[in-house]
N, C-alpha and C positions, 0 to 999 in steps of 0.2 A: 155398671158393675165394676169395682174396682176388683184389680188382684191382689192379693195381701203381699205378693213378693216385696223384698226392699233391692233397690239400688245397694251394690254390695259398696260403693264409695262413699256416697253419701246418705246412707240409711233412709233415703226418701225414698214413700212409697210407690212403687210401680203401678200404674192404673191402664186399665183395660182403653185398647184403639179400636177402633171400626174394623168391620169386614174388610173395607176396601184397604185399609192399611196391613192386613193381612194378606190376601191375595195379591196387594201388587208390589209390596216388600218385604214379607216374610216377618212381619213384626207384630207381637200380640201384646206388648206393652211399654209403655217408657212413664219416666216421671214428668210432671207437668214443669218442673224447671227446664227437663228436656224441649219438651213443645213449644215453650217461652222462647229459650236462647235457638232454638232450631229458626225458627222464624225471623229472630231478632239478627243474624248471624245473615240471613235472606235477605232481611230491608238494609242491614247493612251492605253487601253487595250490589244489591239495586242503586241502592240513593248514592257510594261512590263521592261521599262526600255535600250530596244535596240531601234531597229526599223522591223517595221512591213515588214514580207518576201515581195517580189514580187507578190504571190500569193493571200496574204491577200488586198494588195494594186489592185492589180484587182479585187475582189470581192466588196471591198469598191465604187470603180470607178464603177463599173459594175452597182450595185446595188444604187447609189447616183443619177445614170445618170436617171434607171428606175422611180425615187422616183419621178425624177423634175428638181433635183440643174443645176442650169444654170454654165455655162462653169467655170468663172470666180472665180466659189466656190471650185469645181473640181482639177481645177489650183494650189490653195491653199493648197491644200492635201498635193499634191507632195513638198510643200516647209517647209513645217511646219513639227518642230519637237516637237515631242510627252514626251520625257522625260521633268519630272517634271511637269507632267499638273497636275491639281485642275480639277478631273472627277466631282466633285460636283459645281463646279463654273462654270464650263463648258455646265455639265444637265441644269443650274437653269436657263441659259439664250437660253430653246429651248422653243419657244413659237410658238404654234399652234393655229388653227381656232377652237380645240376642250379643251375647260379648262378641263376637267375633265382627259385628257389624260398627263401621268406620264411620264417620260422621263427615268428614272434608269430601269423601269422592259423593256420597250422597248431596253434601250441600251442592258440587258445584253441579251435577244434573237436576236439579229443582232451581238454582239460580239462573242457568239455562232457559228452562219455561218461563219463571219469572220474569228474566230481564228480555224475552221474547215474546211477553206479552202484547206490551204497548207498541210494537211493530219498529224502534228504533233497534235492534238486536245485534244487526251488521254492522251500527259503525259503534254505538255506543254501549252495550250489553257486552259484547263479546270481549271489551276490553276489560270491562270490571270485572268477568267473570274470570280473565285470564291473572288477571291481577290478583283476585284472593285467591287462586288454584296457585298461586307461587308462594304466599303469604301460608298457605296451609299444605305447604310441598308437597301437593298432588302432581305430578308426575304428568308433563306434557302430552305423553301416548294416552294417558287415562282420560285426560281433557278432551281430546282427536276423539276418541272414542264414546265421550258422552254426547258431543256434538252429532255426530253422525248415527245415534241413538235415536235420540230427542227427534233429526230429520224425518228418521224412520219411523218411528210413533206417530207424527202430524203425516207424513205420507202414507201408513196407512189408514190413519182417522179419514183424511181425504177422500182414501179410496170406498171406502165403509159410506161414507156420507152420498159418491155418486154412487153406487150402487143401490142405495136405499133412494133417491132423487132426493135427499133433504139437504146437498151442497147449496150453499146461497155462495155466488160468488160477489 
């Protein structure tokens, strides 16, 4: 179900996201240019000048698909290369149904899980992600703070999983 809102920038239309992109950020619509460069802006941070593992690229898909992004956005992932992108040119055209919501502190806590997929995070993640957080002057304390976010959410999924006995170590 689309919304008929438009993007007040670029008069593209606003289309309806998932429950879950409502309840776990407040957002009930963006444009699918949004969803595109959101992602795109993501692989770009992962890959860091290569490309983004396998692992990271499932997370991405994984997590795009729960958001909303309709197939055809998704698609584009997989073809699009990420070396040489403009993460600032890329942010500026992610428009949502909420103006007040910023798109760099968002990117770099989903680039976080991303580049925390594939389990290199600590020597190699942490550094791209610190690198586009300067590139889209997000603000070091805000970086400290999605980090020990992100910790939180997996420590408590952990906890949730031994409670339930479905932890597989």
């Amino acid at each position: 179900m689309s919304n008929q809102n438009t993007s007040p920038a670029t008069d593209e239309k606003l289309i309806d996201v998932s429950d879950f992109a409502r309840t776990e950020y407040g957002l009930s619509a963006a444009t699918q240019n949004a969803m595109l460069h959101y992602g795109q802006a993501l692989m770009a941070i992962a890959a860091a000048g290569g490309k983004a593992s396998p692992k990271e690229m499932q997370w991405l898909v994984s997590h795009q698909r729960k958001f909303g992004a309709p197939d055809e956005i998704i698609t584009q992932y997989h073809a699009y290369d990420p070396n040489g992108a403009d993460l600032n040119a890329l942010a500026s055209d992610t428009m949502t149904d909420v103006p007040t919501w910023s798109a760099a502190p968002s990117l770099m806590y989903h680039a976080i899980q991303m580049c925390s997929a594939d389990g290199n995070y600590p020597t190699k993640g942490r550094a791209r992600v610190q690198r586009a957080a300067k590139t889209m002057g997000v603000p070091d304390d805000v970086v400290l703070t999605l980090h020990a976010l992100v910790e939180m959410e997996t420590a408590t999924a952990q906890m949730r999983k031994a409670l339930f006995h479905t932890h597989i170590l």
